[in-house]
N, C-alpha and C positions, 0 to 999 in steps of 0.2 A: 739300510732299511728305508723304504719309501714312507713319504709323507703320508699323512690321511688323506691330501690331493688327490696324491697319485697313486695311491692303495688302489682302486679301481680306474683302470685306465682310461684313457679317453677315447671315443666311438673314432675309427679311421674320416678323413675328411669329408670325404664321401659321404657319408652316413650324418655328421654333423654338417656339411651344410644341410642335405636335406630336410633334417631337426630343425634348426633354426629358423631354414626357410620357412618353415611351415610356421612354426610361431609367429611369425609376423603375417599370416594370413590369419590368425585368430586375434591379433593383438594390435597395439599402437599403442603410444608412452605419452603422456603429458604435455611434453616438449611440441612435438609432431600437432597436436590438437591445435596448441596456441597458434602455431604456426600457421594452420591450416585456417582457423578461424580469423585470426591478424591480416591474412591476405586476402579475405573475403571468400575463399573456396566455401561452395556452397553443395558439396558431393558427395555429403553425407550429411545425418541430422545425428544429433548429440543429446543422448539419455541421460535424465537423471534420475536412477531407479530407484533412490531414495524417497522415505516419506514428504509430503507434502508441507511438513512443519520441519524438518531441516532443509527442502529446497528454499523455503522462504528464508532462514535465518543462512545462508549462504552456500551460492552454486556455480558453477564455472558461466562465467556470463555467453550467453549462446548457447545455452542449453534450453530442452524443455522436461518440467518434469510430469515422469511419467512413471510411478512405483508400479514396481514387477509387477503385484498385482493385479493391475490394470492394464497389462499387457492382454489383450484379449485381437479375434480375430474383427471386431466390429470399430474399435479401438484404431488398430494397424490400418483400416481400411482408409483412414487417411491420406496415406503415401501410397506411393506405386509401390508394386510386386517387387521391382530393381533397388529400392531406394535403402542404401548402406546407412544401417546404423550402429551405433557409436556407444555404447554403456557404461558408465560408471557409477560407483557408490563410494560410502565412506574411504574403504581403503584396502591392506594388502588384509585387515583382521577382520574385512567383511566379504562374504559369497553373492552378494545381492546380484552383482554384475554378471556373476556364472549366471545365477538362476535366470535372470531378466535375459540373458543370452542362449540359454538352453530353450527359454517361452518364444524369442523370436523366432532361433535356426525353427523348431517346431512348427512353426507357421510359414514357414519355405525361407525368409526373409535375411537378407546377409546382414552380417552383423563382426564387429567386433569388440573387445572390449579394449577400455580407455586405464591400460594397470595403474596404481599407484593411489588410483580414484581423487576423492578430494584430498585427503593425504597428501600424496604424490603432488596435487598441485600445488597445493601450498609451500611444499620443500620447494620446487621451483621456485620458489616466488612470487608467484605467478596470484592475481587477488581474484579475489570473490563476488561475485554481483549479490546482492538481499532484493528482497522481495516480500 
């Protein structure tokens, strides 16, 4: 009798890498952000679509915050039409980062989101700038 694993099979290789691949065209983890920001990579800007009263009481340093909200087209007009941004929120029990991500692709603008959010960062290890 197969596990509850393996009670529904797994997609032929084929089909799961192109799964995957495609998930890391909508996503990037924690790890990857530090990395990228530790090295000074400057090729993307880094959302925090959190409220303005948890950006200040703690947010991945090198971010700006910017709540969903205030994702607007006059807003955006800051950065160029190319310019890859980055989202995150709370965590895996908050949507903010969909939405904030659904507000940019909406405005043309590439985006990805940052899983784990501040959650995720902190399991890293990884500390907190205040403000």
């Amino acid at each position: 009798m197969p596990s509850v694993v393996s009670q529904t099979p797994a997609l032929p290789a084929a089909e799961a890498l192109a799964h995957f691949s495609r998930r890391l065209a909508y996503e990037t983890d924690c790890w990857d952000v530090h990395e990228a920001l530790s090295s000074g990579a400057s090729d993307f800007v880094l959302l925090d679509v959190r409220t303005e009263r948890l950006f200040r009481a703690g947010h991945v340093p090198g971010a700006i915050s910017l709540p969903r909200r205030e994702i607007t087209v006059e807003r955006m007009a800051d950065w160029p039409m190319d310019t890859l941004f980055v989202v995150y929120c709370a965590g895996p029990h908050c949507n903010g980062a969909n939405k904030a991500a659904v507000a940019l692709a909406s405005l043309g603008r590439p985006v990805k989101e940052m899983i784990g959010g501040i959650t995720g960062w902190q399991d890293e290890g990884l500390a907190l700038a205040t403000s």
